[in-house]
Gaussian input, Z-matrix of N, CA and C with variables (Angstrom, degrees):
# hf/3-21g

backbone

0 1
 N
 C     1     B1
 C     2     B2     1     A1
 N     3     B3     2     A2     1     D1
 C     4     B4     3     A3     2     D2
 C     5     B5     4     A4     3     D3
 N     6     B6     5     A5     4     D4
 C     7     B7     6     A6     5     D5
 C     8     B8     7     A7     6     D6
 N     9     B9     8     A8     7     D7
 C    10    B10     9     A9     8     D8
 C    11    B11    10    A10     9     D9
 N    12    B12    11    A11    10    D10
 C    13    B13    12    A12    11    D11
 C    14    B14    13    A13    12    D12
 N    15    B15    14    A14    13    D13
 C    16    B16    15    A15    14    D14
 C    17    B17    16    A16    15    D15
 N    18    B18    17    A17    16    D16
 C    19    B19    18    A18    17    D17
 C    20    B20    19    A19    18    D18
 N    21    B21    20    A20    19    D19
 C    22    B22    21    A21    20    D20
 C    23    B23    22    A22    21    D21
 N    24    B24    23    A23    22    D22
 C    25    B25    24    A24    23    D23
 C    26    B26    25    A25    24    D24
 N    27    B27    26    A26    25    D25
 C    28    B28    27    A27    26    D26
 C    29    B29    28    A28    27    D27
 N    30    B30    29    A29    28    D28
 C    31    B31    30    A30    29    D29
 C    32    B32    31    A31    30    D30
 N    33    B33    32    A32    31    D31
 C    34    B34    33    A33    32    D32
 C    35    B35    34    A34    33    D33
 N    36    B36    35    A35    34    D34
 C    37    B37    36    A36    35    D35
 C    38    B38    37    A37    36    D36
 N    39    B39    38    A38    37    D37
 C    40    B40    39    A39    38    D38
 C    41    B41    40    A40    39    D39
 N    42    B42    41    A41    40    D40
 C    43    B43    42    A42    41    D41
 C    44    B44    43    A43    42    D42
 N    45    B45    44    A44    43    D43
 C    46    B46    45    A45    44    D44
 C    47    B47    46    A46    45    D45
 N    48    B48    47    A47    46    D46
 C    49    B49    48    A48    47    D47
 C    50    B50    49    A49    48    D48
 N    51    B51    50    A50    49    D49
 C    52    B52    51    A51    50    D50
 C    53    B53    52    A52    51    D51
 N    54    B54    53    A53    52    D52
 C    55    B55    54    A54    53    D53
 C    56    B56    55    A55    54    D54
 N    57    B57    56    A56    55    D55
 C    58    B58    57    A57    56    D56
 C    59    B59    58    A58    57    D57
 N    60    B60    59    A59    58    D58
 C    61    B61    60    A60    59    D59
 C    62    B62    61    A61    60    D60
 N    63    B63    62    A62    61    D61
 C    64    B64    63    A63    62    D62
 C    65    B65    64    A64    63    D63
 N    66    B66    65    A65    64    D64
 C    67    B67    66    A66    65    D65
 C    68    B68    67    A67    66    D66
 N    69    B69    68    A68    67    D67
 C    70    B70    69    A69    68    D68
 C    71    B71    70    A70    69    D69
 N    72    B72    71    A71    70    D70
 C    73    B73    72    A72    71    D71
 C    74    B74    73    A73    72    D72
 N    75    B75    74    A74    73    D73
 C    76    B76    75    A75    74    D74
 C    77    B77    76    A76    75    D75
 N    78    B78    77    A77    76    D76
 C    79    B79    78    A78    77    D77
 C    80    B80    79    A79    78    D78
 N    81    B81    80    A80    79    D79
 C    82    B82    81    A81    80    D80
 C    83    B83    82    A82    81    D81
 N    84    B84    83    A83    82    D82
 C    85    B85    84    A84    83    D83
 C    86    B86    85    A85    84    D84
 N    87    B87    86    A86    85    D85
 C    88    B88    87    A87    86    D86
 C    89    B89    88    A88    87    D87
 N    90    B90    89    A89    88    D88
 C    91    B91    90    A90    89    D89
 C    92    B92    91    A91    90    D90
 N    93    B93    92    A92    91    D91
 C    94    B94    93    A93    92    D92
 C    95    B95    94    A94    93    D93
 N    96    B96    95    A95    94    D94
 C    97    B97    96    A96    95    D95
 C    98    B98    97    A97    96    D96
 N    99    B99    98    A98    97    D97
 C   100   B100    99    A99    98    D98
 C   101   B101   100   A100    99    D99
 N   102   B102   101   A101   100   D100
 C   103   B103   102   A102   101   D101
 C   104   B104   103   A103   102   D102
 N   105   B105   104   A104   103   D103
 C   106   B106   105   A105   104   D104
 C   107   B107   106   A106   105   D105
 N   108   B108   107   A107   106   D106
 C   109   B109   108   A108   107   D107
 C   110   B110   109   A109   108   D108
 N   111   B111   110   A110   109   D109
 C   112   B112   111   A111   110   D110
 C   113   B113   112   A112   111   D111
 N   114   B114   113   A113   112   D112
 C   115   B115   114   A114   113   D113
 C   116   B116   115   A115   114   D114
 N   117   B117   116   A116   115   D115
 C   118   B118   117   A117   116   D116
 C   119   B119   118   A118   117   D117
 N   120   B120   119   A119   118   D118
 C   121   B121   120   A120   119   D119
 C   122   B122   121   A121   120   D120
 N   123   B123   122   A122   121   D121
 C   124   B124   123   A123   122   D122
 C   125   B125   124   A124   123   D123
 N   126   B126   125   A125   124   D124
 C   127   B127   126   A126   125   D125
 C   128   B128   127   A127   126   D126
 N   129   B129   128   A128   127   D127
 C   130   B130   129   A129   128   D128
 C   131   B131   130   A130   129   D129
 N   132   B132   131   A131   130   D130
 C   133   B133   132   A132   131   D131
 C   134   B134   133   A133   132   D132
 N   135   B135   134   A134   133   D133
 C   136   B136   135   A135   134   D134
 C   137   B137   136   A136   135   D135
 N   138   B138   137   A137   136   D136
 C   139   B139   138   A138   137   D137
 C   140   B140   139   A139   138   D138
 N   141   B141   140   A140   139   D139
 C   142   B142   141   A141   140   D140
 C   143   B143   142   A142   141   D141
 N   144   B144   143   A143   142   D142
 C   145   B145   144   A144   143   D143
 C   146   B146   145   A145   144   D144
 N   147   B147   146   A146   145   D145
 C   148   B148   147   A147   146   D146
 C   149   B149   148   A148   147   D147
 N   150   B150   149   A149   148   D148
 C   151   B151   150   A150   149   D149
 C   152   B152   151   A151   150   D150
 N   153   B153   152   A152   151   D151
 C   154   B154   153   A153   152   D152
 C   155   B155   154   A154   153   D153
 N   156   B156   155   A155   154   D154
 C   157   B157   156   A156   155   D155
 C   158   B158   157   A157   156   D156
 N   159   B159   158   A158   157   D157
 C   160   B160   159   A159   158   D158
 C   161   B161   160   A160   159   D159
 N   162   B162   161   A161   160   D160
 C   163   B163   162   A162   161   D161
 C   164   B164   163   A163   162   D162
 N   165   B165   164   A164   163   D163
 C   166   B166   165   A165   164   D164
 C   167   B167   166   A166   165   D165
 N   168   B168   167   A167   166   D166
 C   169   B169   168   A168   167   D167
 C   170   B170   169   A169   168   D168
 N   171   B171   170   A170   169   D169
 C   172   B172   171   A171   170   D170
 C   173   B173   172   A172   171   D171
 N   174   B174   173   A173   172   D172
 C   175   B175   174   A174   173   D173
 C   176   B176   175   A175   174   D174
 N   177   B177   176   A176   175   D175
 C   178   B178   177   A177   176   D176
 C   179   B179   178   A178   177   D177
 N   180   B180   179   A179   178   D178
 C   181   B181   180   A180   179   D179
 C   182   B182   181   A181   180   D180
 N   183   B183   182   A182   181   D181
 C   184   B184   183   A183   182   D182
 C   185   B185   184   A184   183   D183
 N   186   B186   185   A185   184   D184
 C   187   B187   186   A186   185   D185
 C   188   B188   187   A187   186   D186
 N   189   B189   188   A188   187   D187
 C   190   B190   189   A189   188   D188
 C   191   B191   190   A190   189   D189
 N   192   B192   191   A191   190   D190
 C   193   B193   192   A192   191   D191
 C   194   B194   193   A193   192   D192
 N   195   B195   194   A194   193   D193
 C   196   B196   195   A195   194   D194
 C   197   B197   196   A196   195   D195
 N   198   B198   197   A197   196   D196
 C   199   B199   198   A198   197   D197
 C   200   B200   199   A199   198   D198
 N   201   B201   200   A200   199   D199
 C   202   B202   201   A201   200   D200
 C   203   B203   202   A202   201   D201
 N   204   B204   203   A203   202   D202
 C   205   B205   204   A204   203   D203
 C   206   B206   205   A205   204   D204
 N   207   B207   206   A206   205   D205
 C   208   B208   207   A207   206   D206
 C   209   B209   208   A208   207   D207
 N   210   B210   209   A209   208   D208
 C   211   B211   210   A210   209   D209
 C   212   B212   211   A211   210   D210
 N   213   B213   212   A212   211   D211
 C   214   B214   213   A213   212   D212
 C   215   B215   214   A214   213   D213
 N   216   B216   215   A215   214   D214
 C   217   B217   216   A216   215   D215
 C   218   B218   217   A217   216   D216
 N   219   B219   218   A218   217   D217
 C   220   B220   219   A219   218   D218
 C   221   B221   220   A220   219   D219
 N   222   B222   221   A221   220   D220
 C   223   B223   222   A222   221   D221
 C   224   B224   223   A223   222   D222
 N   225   B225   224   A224   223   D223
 C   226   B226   225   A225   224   D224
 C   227   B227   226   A226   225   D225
 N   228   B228   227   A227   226   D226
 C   229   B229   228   A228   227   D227
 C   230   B230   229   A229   228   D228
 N   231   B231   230   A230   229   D229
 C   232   B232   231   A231   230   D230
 C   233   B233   232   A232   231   D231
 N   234   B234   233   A233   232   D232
 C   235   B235   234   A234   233   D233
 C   236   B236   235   A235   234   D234
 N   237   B237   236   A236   235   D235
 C   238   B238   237   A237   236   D236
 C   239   B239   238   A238   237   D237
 N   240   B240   239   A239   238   D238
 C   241   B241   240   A240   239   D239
 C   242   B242   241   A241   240   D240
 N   243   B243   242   A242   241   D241
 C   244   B244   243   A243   242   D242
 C   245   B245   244   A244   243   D243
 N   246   B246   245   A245   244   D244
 C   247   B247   246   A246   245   D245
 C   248   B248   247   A247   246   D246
 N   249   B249   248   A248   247   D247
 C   250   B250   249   A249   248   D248
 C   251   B251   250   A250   249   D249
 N   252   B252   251   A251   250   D250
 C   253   B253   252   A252   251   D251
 C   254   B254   253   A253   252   D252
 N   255   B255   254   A254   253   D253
 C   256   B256   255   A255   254   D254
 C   257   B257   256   A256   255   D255
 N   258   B258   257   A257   256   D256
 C   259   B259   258   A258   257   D257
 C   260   B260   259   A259   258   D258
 N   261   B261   260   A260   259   D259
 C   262   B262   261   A261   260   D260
 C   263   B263   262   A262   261   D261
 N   264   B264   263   A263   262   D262
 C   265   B265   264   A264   263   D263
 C   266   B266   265   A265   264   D264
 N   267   B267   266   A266   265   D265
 C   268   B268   267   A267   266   D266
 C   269   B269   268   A268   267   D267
 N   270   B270   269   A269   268   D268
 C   271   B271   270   A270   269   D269
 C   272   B272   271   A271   270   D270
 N   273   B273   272   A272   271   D271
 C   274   B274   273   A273   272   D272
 C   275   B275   274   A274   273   D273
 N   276   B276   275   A275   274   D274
 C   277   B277   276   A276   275   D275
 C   278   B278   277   A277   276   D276
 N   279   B279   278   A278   277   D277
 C   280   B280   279   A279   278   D278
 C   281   B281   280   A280   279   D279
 N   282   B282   281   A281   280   D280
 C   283   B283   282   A282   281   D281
 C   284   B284   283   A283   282   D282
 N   285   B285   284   A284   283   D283
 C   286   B286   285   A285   284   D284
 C   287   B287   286   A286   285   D285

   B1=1.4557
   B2=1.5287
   B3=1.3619
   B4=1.3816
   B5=1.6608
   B6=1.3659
   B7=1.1176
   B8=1.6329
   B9=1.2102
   B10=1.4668
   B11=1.3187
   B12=1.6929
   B13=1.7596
   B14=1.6994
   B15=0.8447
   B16=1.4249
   B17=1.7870
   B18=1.3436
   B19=1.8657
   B20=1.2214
   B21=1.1786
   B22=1.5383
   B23=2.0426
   B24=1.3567
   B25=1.7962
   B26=1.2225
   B27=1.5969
   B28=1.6449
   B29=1.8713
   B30=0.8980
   B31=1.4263
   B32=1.1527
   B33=1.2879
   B34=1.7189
   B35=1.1945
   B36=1.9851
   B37=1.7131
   B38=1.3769
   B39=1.2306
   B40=1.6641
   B41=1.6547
   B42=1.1367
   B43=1.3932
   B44=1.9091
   B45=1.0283
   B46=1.7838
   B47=1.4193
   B48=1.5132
   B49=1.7095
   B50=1.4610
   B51=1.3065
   B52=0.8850
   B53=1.8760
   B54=1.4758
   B55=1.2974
   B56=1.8883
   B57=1.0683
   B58=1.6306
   B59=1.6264
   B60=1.3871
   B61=1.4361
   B62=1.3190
   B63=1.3061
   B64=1.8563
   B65=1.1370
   B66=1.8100
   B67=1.0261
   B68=1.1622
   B69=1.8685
   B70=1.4418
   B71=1.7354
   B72=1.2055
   B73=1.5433
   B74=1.3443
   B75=1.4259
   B76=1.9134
   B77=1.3227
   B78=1.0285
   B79=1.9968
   B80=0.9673
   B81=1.6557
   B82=1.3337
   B83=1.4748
   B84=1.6576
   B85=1.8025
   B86=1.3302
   B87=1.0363
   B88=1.6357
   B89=1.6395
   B90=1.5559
   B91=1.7993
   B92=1.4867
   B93=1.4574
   B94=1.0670
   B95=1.2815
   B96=1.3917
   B97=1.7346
   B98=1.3238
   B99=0.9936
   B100=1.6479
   B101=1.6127
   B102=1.2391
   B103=1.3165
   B104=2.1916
   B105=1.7742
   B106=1.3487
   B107=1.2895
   B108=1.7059
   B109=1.1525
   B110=1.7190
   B111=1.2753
   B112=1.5000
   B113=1.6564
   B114=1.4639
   B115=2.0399
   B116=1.2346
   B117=1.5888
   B118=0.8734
   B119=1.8670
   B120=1.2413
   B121=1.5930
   B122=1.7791
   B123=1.1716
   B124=1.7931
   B125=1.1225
   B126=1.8251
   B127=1.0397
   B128=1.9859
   B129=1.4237
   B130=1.2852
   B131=1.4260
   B132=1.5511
   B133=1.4098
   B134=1.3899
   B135=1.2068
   B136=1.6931
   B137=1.6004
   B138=1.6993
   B139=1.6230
   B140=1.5556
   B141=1.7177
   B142=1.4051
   B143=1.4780
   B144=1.7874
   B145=1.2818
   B146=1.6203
   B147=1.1526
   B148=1.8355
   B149=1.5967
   B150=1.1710
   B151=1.0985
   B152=1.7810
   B153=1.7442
   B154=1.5227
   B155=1.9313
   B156=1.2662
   B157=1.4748
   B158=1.6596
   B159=1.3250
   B160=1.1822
   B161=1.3308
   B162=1.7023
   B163=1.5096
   B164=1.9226
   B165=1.4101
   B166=1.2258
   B167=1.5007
   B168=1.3650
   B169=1.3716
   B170=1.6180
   B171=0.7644
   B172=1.6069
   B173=1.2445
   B174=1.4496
   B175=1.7005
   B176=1.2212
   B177=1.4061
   B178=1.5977
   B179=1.0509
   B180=1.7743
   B181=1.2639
   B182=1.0454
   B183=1.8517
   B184=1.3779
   B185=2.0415
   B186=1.3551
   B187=1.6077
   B188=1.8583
   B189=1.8364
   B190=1.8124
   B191=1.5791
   B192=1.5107
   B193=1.5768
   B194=1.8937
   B195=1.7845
   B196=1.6675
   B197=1.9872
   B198=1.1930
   B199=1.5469
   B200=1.6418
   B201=1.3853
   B202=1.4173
   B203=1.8251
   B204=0.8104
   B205=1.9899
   B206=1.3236
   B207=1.3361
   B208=1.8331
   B209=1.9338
   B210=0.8477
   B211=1.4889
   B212=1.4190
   B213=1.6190
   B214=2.0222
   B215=1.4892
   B216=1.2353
   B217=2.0144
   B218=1.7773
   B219=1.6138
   B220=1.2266
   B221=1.5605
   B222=1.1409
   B223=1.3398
   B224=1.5846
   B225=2.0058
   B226=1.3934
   B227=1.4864
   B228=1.6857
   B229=0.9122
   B230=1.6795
   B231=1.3040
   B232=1.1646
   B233=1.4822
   B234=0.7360
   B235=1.7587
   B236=1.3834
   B237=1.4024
   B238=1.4881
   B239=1.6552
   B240=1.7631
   B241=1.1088
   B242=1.2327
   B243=1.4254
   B244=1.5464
   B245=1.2890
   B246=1.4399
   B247=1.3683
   B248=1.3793
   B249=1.0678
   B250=1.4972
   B251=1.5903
   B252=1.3111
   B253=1.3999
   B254=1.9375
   B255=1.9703
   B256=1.4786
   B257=1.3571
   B258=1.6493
   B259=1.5889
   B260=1.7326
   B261=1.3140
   B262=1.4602
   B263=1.3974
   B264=1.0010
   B265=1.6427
   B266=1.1277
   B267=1.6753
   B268=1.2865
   B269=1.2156
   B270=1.3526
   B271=1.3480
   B272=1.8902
   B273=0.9534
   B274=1.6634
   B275=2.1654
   B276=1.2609
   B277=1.2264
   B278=1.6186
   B279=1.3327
   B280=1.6953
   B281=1.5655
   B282=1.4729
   B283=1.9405
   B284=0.9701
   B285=1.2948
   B286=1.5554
   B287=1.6580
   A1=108.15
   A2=130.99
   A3=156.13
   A4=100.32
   A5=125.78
   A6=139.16
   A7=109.40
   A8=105.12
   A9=116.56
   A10=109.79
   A11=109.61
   A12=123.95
   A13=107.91
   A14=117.17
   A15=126.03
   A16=115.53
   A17=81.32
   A18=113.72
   A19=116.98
   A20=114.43
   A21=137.68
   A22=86.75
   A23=105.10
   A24=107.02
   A25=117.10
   A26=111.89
   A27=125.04
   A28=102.22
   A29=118.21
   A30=130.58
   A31=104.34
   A32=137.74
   A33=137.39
   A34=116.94
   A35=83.60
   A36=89.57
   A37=132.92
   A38=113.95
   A39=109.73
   A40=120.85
   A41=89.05
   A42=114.87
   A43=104.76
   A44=111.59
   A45=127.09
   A46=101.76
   A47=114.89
   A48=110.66
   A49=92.82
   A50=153.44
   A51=129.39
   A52=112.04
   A53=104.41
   A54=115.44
   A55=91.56
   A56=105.76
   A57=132.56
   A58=99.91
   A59=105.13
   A60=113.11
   A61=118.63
   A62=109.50
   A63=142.21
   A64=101.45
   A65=106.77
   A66=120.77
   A67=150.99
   A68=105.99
   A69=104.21
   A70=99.63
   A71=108.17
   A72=102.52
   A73=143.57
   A74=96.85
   A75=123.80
   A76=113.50
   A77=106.32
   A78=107.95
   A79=89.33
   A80=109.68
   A81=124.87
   A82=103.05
   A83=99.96
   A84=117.42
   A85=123.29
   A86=116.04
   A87=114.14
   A88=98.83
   A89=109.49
   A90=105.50
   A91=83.94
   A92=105.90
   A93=127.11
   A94=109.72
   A95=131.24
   A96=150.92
   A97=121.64
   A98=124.79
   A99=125.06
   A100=116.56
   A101=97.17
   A102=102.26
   A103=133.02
   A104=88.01
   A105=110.74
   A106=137.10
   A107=102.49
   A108=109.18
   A109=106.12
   A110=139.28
   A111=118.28
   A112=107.16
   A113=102.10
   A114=111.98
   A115=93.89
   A116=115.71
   A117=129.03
   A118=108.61
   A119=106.59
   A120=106.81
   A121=108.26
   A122=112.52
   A123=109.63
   A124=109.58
   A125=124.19
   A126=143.30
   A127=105.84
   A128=101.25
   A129=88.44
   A130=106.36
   A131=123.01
   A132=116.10
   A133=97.84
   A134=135.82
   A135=108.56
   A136=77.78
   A137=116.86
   A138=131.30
   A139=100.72
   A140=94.74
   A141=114.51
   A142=117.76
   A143=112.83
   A144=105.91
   A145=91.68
   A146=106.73
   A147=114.37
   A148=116.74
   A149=116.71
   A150=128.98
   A151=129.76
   A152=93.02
   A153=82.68
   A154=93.99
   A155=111.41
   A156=99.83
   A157=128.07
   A158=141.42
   A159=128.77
   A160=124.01
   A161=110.29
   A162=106.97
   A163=109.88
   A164=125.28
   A165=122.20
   A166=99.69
   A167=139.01
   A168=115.34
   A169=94.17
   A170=137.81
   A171=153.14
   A172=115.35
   A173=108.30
   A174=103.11
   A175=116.60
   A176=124.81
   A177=128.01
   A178=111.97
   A179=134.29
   A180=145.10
   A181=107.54
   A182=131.60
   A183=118.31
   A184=96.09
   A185=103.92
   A186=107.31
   A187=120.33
   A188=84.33
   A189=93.34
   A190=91.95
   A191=123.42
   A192=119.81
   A193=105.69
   A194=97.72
   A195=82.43
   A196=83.15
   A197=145.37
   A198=115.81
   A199=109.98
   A200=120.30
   A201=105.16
   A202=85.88
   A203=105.54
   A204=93.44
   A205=116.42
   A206=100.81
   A207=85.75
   A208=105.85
   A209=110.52
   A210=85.20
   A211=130.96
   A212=95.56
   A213=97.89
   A214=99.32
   A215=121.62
   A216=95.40
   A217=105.92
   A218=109.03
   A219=87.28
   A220=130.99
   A221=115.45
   A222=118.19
   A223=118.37
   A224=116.12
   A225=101.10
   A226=109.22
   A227=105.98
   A228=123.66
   A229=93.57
   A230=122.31
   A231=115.01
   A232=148.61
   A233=96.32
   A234=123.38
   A235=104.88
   A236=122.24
   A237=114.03
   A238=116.59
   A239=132.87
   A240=143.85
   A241=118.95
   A242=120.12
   A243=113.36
   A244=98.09
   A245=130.68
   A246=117.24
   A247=129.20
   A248=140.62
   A249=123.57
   A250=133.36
   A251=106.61
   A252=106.62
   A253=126.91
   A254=78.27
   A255=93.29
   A256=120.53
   A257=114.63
   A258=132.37
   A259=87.45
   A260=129.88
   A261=118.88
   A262=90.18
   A263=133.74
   A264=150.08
   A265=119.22
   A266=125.05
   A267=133.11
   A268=105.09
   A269=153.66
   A270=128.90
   A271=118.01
   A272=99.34
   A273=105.28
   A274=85.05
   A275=108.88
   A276=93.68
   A277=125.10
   A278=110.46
   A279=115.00
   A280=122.73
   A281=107.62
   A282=113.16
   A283=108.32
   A284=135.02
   A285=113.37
   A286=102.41
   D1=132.73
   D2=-171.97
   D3=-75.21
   D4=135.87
   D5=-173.73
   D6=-70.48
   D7=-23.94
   D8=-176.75
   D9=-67.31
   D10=-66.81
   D11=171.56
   D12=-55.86
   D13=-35.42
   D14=151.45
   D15=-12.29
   D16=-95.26
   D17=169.54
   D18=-35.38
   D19=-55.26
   D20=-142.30
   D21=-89.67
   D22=-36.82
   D23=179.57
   D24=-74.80
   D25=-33.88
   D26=177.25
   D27=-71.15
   D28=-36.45
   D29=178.43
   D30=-70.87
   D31=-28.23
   D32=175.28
   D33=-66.24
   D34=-59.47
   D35=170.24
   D36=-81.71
   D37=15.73
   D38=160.32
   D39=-101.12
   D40=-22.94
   D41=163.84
   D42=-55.81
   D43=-84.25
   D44=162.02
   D45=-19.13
   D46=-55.79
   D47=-156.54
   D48=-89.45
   D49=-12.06
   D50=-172.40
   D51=-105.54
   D52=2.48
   D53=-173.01
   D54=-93.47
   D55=-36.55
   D56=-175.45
   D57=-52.76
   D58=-49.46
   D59=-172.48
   D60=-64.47
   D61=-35.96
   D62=-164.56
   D63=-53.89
   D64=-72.13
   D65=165.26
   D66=-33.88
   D67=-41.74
   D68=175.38
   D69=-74.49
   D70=-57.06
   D71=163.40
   D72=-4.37
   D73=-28.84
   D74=166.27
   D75=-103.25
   D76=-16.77
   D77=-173.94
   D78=-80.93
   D79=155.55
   D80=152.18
   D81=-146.61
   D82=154.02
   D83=171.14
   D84=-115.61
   D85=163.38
   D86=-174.27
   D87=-123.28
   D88=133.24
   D89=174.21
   D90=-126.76
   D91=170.19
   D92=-160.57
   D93=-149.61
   D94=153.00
   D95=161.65
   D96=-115.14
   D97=48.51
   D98=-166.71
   D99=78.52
   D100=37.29
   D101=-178.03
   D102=60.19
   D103=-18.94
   D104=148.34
   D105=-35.03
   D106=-57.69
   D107=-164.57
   D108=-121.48
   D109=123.80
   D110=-169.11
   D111=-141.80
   D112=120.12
   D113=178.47
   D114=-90.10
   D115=161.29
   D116=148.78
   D117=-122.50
   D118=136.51
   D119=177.19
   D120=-118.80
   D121=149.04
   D122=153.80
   D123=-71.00
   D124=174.50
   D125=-166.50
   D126=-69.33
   D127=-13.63
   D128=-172.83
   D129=-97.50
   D130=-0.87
   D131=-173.47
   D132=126.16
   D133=-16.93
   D134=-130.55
   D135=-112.69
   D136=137.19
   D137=169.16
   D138=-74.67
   D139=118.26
   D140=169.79
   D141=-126.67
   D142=25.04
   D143=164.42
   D144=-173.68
   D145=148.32
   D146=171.02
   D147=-144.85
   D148=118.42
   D149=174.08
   D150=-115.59
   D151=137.41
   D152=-158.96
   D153=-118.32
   D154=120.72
   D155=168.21
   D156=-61.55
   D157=101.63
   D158=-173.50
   D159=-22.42
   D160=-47.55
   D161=-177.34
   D162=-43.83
   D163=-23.49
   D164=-163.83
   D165=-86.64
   D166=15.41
   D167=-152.89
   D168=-126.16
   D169=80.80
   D170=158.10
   D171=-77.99
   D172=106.28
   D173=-175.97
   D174=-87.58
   D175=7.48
   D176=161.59
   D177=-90.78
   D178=0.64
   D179=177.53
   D180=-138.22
   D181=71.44
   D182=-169.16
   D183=-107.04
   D184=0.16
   D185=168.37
   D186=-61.43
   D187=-33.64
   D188=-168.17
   D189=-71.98
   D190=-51.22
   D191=-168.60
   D192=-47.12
   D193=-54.95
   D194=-157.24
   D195=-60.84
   D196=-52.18
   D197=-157.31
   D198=-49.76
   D199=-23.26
   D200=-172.89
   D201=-73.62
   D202=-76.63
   D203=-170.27
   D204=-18.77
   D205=-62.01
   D206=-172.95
   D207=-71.18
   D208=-3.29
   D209=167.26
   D210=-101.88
   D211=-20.26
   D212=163.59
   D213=-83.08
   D214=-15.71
   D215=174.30
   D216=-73.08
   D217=-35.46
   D218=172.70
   D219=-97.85
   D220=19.78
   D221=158.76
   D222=-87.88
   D223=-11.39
   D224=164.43
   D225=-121.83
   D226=39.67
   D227=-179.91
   D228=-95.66
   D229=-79.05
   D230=139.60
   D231=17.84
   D232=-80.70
   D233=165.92
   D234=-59.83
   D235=-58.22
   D236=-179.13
   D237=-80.98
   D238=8.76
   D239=126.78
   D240=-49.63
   D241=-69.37
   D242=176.20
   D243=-45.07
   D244=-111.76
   D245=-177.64
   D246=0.26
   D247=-62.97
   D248=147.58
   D249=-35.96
   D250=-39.96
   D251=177.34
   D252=-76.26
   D253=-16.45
   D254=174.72
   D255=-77.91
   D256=-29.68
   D257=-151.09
   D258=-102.69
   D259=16.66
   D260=-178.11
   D261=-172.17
   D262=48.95
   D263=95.34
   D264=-25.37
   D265=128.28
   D266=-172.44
   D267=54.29
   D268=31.35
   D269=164.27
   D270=-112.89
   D271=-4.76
   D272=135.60
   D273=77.25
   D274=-1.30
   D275=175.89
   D276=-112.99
   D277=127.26
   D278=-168.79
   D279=-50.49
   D280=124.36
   D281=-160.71
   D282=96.16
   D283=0.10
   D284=-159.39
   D285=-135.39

């Protein structure tokens, strides 16, 4: 293989990964805790919204609230992995 076609493929694919990135950047997922508790993340992971239904907020039970959180962050924690794993499919390059 020619150093040129080489170049010219690494240049595609950065091109690819950075359109790749954009994108998840616009996605977003929703996780959930019984519907109680609800994240929203972008495609890259990152929590850009949290919502808490009042019925969940018992201040003699503030152990049960944080478990609903950590388990809808990681259910669109999740979710915004798949989505990554989906949006860099076939691209044959490591991390990505």
């Amino acid at each position: 293989m020619d150093m040129k076609k080489l170049m010219k493929q690494m240049q595609q694919a950065q091109v690819a990964a950075a359109k790749i990135q954009e994108d998840l950047a616009a996605k977003s997922v929703e996780g959930s805790a019984s519907g109680l508790v609800t994240v929203t993340m972008n495609g890259h992971g990152k929590l850009t919204a949290l919502k808490i239904d009042p019925k969940a907020v018992d201040p003699e039970d503030v152990e049960a609230l944080e478990d609903l959180i950590l388990v809808a962050v990681q259910d669109a924690s999740a979710k915004a992995d798949a989505l990554q794993q989906d949006a860099t499919r076939g691209l044959g390059i490591p991390g990505f």
